[in-house]
ZALUMPA-631892 format. One record per atom (N, C-alpha, C, O, CB): residue number from 1; residue in one letter; x, y, z. Coordinates in pm, 1 decimal. Glycine has a CB too. Layout:
BEGIN
ATOM   num   residuo         c1         c2         c3
ATOM   NUM         a          X          Y          Z
...
! end
This chain:
BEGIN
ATOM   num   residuo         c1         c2         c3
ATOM     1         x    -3012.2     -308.7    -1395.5
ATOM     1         x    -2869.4     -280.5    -1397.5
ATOM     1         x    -2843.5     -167.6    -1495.6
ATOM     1         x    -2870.1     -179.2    -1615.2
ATOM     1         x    -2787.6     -406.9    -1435.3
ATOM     2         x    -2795.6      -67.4    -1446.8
ATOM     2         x    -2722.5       43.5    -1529.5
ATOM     2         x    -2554.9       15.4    -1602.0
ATOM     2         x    -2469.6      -48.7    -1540.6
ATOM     2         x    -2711.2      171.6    -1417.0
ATOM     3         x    -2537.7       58.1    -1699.2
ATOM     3         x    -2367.9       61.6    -1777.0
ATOM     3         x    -2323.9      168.3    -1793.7
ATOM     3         x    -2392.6      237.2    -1869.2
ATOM     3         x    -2343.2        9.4    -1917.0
ATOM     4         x    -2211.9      227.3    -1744.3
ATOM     4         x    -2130.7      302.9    -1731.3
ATOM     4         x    -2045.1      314.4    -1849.3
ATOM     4         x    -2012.6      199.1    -1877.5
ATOM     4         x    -2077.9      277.2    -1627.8
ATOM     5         x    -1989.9      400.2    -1936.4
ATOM     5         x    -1857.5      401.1    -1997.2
ATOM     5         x    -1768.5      502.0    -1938.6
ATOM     5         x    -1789.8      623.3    -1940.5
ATOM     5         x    -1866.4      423.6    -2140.8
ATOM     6         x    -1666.1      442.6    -1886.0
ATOM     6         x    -1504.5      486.0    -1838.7
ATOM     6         x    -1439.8      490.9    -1934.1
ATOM     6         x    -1421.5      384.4    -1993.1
ATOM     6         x    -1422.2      400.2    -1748.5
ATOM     7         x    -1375.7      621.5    -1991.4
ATOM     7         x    -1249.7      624.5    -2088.3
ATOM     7         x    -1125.3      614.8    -1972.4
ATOM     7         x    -1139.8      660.6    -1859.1
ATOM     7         x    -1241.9      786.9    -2196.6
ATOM     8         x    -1004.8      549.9    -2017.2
ATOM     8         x     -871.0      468.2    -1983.1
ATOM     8         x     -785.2      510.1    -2070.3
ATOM     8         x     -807.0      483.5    -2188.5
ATOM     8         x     -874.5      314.1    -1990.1
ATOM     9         x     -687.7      572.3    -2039.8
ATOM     9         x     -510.4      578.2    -2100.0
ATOM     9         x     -471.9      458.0    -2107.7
ATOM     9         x     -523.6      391.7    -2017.8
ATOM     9         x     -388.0      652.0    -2004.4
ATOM    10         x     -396.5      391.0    -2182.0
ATOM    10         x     -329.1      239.7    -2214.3
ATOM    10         x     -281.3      231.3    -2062.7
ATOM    10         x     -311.4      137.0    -1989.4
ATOM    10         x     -181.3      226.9    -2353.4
ATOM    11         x     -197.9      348.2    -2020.5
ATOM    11         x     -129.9      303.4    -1882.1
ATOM    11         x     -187.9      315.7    -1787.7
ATOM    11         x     -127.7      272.8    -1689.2
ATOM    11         x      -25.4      355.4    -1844.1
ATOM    12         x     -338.3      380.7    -1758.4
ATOM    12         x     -419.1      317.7    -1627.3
ATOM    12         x     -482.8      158.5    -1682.8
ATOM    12         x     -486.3       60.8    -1607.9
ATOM    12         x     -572.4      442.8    -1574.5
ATOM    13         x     -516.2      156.9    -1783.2
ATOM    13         x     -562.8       16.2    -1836.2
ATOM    13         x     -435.3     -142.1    -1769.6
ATOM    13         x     -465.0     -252.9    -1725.0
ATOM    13         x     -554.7       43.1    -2049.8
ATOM    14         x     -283.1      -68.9    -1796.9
ATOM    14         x     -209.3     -178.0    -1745.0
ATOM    14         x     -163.2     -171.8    -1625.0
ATOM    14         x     -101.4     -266.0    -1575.4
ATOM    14         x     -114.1     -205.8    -1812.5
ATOM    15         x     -188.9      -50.4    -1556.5
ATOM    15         x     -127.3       14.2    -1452.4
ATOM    15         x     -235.0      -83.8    -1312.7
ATOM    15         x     -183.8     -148.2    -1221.1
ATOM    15         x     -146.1      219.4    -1474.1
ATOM    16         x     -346.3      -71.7    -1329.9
ATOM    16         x     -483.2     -144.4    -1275.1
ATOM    16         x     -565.6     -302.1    -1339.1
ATOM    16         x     -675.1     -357.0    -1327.3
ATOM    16         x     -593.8      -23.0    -1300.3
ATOM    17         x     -432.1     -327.4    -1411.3
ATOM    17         x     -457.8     -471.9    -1465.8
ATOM    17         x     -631.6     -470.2    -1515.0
ATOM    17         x     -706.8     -554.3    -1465.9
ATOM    17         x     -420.5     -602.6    -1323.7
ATOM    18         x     -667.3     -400.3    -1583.0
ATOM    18         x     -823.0     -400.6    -1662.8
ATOM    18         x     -824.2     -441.9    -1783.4
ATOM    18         x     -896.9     -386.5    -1865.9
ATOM    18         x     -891.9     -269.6    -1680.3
ATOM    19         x     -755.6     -531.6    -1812.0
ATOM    19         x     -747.1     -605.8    -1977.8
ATOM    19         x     -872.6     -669.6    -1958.4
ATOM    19         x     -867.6     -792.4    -1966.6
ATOM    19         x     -604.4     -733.7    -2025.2
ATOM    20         x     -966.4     -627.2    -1938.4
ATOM    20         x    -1118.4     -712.7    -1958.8
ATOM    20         x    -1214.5     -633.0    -2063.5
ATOM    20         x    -1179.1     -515.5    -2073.4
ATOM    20         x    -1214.5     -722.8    -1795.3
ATOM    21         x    -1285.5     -654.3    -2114.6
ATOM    21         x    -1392.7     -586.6    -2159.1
ATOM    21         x    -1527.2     -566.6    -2059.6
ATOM    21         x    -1609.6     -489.0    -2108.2
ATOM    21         x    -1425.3     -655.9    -2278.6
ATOM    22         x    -1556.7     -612.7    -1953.1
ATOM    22         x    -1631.0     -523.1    -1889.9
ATOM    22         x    -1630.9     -568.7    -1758.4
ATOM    22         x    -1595.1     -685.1    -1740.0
ATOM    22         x    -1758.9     -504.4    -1944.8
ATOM    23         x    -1669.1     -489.5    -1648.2
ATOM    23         x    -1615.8     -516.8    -1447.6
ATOM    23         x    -1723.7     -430.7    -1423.4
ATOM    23         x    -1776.6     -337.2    -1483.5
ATOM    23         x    -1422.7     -445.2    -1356.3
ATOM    24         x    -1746.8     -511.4    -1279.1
ATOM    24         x    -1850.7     -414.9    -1177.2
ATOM    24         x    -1765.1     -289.8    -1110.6
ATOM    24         x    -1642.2     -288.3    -1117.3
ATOM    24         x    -1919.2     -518.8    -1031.4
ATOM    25         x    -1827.9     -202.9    -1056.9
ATOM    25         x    -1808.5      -90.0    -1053.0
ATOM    25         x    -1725.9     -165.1     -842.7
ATOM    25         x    -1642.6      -90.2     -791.6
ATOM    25         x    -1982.2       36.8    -1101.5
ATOM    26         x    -1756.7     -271.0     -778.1
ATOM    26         x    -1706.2     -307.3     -725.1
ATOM    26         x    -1588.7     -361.0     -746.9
ATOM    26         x    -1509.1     -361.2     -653.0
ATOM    26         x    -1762.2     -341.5     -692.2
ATOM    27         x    -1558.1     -406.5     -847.0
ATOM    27         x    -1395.9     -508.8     -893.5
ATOM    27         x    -1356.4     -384.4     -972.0
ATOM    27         x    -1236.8     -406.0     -991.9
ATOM    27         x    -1405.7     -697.7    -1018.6
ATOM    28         x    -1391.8     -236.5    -1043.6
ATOM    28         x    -1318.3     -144.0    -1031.8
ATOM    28         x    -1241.7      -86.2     -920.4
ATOM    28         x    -1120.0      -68.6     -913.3
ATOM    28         x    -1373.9      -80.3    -1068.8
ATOM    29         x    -1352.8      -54.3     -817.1
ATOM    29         x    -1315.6      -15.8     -685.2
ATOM    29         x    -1189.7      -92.5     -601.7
ATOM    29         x    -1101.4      -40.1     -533.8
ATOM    29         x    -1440.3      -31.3     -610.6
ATOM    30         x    -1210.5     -218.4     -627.8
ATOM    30         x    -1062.9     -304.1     -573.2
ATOM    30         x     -957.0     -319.8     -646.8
ATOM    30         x     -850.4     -310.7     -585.8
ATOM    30         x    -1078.0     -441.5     -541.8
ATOM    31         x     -950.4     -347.5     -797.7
ATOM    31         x     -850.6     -324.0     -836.1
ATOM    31         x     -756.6     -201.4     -806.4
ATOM    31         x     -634.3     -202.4     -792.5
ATOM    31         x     -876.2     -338.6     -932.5
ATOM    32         x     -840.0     -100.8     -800.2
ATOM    32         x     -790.3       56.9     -799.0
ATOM    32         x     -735.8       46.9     -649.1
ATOM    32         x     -614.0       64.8     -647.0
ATOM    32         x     -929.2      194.8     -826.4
ATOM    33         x     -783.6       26.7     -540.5
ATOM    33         x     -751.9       -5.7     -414.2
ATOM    33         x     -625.0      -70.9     -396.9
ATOM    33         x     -529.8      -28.3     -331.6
ATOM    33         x     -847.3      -79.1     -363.8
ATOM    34         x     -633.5     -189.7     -468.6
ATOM    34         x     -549.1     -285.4     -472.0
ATOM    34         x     -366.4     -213.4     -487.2
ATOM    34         x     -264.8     -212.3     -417.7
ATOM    34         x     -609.8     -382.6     -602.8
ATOM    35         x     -416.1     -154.6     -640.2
ATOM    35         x     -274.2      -33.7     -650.2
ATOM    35         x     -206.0       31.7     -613.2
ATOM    35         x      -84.6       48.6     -624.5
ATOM    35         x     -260.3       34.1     -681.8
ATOM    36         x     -331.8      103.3     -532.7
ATOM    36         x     -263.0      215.8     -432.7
ATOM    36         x     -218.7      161.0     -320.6
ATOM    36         x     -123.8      217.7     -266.5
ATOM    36         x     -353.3      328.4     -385.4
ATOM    37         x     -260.4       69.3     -273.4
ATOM    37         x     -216.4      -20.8     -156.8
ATOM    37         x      -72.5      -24.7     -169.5
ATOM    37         x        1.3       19.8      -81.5
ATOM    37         x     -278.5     -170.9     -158.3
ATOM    38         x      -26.2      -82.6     -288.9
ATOM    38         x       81.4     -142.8     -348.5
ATOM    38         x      179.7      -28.3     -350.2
ATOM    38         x      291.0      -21.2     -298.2
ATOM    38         x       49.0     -205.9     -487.6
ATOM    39         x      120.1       49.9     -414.2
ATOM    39         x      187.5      226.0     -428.5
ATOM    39         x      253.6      285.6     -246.3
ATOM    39         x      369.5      316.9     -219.5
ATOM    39         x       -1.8      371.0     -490.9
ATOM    40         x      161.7      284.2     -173.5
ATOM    40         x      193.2      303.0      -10.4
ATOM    40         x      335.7      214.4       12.9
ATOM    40         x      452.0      252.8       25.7
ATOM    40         x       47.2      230.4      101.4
ATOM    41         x      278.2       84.7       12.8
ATOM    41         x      395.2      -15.5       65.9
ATOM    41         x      511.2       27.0       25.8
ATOM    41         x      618.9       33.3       85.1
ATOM    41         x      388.7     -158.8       21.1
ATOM    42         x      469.0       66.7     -120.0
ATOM    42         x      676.4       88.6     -210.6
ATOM    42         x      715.2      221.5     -106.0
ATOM    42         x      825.0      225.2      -50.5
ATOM    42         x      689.8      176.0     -474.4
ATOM    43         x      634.2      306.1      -90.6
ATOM    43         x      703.6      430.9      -38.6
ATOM    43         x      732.0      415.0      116.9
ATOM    43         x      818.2      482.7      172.9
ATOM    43         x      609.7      564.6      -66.0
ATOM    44         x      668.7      338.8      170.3
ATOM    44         x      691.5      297.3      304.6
ATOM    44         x      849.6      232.4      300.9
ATOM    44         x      953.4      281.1      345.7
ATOM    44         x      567.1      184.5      353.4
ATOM    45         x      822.5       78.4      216.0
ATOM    45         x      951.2       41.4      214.4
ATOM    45         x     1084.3      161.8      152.6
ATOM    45         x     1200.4      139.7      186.8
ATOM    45         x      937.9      -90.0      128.0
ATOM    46         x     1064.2      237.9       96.4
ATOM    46         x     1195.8      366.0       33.7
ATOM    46         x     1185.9      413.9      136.5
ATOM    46         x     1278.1      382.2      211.6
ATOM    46         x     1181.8      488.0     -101.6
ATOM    47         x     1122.0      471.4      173.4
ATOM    47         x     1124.0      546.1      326.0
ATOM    47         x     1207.0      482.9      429.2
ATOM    47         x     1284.8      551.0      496.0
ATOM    47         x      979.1      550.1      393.7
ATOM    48         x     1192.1      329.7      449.3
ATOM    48         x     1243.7      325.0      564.3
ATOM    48         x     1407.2      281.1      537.3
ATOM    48         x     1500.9      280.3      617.2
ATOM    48         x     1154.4      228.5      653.1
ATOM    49         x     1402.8      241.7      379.9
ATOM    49         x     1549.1      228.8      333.2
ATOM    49         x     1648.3      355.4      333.6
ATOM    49         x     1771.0      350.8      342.4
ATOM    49         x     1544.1      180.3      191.1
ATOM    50         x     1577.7      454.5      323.5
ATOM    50         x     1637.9      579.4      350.7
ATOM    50         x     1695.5      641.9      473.7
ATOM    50         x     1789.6      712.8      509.5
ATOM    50         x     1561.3      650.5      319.7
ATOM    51         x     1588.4      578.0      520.6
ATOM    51         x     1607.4      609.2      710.0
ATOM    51         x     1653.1      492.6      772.7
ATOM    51         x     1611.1      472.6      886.6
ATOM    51         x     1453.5      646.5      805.0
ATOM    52         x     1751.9      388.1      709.1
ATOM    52         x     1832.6      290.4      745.5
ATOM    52         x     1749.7      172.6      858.5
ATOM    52         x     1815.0      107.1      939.7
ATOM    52         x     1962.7      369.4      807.8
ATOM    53         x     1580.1      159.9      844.0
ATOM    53         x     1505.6      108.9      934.9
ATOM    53         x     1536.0      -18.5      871.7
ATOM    53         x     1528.2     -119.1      942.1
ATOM    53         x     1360.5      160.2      956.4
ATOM    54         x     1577.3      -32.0      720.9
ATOM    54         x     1523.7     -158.1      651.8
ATOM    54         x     1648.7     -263.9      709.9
ATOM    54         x     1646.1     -383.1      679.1
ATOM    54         x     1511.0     -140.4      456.1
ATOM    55         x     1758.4     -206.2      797.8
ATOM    55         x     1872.1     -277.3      881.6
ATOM    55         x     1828.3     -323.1      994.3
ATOM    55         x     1907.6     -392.2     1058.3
ATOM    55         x     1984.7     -196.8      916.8
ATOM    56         x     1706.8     -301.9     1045.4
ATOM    56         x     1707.6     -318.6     1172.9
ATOM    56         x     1641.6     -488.5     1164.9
ATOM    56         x     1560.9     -538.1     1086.3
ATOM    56         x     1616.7     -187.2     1256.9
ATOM    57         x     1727.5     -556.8     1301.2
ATOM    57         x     1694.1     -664.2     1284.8
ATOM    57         x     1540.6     -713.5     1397.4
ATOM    57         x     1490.3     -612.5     1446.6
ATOM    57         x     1833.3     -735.2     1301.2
ATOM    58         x     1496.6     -794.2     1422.6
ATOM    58         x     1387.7     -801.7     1425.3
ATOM    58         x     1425.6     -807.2     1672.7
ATOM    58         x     1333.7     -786.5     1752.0
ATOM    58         x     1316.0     -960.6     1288.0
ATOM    59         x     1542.3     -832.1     1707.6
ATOM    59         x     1592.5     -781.4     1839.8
ATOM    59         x     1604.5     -632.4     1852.4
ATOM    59         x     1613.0     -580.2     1963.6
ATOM    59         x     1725.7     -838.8     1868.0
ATOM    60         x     1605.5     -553.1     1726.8
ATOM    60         x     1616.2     -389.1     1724.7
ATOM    60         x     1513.4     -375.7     1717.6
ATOM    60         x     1478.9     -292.2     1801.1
ATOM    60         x     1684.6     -305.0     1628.2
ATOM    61         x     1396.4     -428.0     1636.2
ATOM    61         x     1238.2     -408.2     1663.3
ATOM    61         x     1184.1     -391.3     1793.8
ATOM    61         x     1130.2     -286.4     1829.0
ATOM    61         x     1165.2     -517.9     1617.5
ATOM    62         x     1198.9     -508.0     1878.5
ATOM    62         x     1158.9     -553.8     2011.9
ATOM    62         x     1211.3     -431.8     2115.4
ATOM    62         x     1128.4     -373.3     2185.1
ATOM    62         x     1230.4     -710.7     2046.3
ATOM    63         x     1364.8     -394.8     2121.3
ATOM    63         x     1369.5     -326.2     2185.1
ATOM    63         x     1302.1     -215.2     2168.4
ATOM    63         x     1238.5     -194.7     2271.8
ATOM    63         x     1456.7     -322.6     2200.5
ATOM    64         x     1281.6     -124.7     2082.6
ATOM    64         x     1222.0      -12.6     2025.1
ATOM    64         x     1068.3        2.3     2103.3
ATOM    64         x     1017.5       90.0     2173.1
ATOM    64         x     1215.2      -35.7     1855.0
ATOM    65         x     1024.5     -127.3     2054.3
ATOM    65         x      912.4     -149.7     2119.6
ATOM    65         x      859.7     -166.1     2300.8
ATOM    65         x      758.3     -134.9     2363.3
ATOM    65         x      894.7     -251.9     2054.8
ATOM    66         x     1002.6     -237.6     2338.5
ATOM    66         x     1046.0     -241.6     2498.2
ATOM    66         x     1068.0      -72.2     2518.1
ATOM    66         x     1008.4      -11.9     2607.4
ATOM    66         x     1216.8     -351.0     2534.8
ATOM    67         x     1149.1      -13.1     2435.6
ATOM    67         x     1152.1      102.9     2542.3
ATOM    67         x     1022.0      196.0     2516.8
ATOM    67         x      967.7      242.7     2617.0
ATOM    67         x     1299.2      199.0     2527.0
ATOM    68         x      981.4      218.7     2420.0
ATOM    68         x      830.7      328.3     2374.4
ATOM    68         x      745.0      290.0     2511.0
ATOM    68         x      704.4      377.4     2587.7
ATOM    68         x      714.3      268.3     2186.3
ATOM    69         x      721.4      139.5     2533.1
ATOM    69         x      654.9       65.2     2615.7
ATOM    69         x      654.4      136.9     2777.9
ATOM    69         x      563.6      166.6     2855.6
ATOM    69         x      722.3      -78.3     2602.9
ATOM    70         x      824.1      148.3     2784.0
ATOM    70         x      869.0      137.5     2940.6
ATOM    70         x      799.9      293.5     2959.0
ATOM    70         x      717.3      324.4     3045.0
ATOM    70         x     1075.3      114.9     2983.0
ATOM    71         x      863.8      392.5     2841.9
ATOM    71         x      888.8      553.9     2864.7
ATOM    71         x      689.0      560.1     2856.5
ATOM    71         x      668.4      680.9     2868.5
ATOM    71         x     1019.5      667.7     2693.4
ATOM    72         x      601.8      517.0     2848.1
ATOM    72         x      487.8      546.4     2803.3
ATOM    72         x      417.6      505.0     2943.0
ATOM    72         x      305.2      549.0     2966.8
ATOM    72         x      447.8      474.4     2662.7
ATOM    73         x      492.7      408.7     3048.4
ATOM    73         x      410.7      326.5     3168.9
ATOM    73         x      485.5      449.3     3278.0
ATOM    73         x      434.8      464.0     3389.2
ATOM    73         x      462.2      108.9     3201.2
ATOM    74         x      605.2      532.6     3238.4
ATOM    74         x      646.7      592.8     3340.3
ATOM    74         x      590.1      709.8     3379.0
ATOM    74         x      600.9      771.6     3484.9
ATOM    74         x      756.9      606.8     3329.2
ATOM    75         x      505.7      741.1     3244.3
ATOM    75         x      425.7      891.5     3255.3
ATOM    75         x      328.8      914.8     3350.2
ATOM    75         x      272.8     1024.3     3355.7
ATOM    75         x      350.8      926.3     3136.3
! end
């Protein structure tokens, strides 16, 4: 087994929850994953609050989906 030292800013340290003293270079890899995951979702959800999607009720889903459906079988 090889050891690595990673220098960390306090705020990637809390930003990636790494309050440990030492992680595999795999449970780095997921935590870090884990974040950005998290990071996507927020901008997805602003995004669609912006673009008034976050109103749509789950019968405005379906149709959306009914018509993409219909206009895509007519081609």
């Amino acid at each position: 087994m090889s050891t690595m030292t990673v220098t960390l800013t306090e705020e990637q340290v809390n930003r990636y929850d790494l309050n440990v003293d030492s992680l595999t270079l795999d449970k780095l890899v997921e935590k870090i994953k884990l974040e950005l995951t998290r990071d996507a979702l927020r901008k997805c959800q602003a995004a669609a609050s912006e673009g008034g999607l976050d109103l749509l009720t789950m019968d405005d889903i379906n149709a959306e989906i009914r018509a993409v459906r219909e206009a895509k079988n007519r081609r």
